[in-house]
C-alpha positions as CSV (number, residue, x, y, z in Angstrom):
1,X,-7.8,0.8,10.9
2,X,-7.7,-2.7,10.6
3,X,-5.3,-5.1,12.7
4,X,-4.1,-7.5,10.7
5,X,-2.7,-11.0,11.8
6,X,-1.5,-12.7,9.0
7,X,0.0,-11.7,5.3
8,X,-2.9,-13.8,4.1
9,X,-5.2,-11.4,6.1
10,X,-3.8,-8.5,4.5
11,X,-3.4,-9.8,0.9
12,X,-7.3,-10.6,0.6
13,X,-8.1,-6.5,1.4
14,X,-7.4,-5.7,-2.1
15,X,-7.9,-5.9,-5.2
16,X,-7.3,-9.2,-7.2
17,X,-4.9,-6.6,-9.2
18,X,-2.7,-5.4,-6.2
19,X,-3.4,-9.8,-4.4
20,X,-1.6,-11.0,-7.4
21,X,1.3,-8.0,-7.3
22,X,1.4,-8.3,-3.3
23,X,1.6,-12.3,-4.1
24,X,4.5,-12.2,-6.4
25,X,6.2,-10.2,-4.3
26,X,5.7,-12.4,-1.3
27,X,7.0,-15.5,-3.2
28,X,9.9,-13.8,-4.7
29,X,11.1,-13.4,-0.4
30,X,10.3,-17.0,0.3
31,X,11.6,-18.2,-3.1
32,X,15.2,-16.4,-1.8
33,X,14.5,-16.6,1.9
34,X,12.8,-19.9,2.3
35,X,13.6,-19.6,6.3
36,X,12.4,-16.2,7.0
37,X,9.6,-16.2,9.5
38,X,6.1,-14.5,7.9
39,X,4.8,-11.7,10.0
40,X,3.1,-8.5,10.3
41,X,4.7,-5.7,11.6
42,X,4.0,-2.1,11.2
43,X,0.7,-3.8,10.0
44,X,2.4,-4.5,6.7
45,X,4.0,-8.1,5.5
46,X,7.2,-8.7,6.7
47,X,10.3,-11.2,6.2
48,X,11.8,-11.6,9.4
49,X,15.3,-13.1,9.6
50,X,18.1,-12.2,12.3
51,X,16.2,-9.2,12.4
52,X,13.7,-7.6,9.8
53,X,14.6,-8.5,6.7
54,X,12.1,-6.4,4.1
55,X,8.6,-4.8,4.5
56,X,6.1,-4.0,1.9
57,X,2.2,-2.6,1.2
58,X,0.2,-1.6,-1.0
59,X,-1.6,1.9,-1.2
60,X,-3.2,3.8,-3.6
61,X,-0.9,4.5,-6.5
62,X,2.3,2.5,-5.6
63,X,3.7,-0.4,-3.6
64,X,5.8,0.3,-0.9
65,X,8.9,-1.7,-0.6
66,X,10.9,-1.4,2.7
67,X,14.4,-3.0,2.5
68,X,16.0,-0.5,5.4
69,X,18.2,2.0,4.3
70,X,21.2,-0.3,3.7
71,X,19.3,-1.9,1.0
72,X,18.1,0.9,-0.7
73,X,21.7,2.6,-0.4
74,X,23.2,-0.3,-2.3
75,X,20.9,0.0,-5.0
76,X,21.1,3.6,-5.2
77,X,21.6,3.8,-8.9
78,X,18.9,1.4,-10.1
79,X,16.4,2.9,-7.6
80,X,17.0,6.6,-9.0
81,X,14.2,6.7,-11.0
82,X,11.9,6.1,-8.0
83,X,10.5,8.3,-5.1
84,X,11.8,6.9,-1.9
85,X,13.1,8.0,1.5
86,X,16.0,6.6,3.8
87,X,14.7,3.1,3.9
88,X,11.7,3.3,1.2
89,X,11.4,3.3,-2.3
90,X,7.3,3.5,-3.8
91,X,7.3,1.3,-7.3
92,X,4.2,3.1,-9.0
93,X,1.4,1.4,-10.1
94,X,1.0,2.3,-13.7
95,X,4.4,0.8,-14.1
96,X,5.5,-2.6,-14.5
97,X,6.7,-3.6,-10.8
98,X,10.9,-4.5,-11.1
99,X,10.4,-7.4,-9.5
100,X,13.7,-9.0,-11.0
101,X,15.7,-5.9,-8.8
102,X,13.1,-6.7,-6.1
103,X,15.0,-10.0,-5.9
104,X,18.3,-9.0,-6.1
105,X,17.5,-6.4,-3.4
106,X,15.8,-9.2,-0.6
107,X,19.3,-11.2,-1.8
108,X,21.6,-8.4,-0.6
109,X,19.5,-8.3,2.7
110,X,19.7,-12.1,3.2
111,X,23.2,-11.3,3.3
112,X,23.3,-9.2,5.5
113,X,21.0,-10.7,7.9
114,X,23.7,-13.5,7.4
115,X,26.8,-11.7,8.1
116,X,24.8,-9.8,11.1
117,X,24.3,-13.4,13.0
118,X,27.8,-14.5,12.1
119,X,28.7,-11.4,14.3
């Protein structure tokens, strides 16, 4: 297994498919999180913020997206079509990725990483 240092570092393993789907998703996170710290954890890319913000990785047939189980609670409904667990959801390869709920999803756990430090 490889160790991975950097999300750069991990990006470049795969295909220029899955870089440019692992890319957007990276920039949708610093687009809404412009001050989250870039790191690997879990050897995946993470967002770190007050705490771990969002994970995600690619495998085989889907892209893991790992918004703990807050984030996936509040978007329960939208998320219904996908497999997931307690703070997972997969987004499937053959289909388009959702990165527009992506977004919304890393901007309800900016707020909570928000309200957390406020505490």
């Amino acid at each position: 297994m490889t160790e991975y240092t950097t999300i750069d570092e991990y990006i470049a393993t795969f295909s220029p498919e899955i870089q440019t789907i692992l890319m957007n998703i990276r920039n949708i996170i610093k687009e809404v999180v412009p001050e989250a710290t870039e790191k690997i954890s879990y050897q995946m890319p993470t967002f770190y913020l007050n705490g771990n913000l969002v994970h995600f990785a690619a495998f085989k047939k889907h892209i893991g997206f790992y918004p703990t189980p807050s984030g996936i609670e509040a978007f329960q409904k939208e998320l219904a079509g996908y497999k997931g667990a307690k703070g997972s959801i997969q987004f499937p390869l053959n289909q388009p990725i959702p990165y527009d709920l992506i977004r919304r999803i890393v901007l309800y756990r900016l707020d909570e990483s928000q309200n957390k430090k406020k505490k």
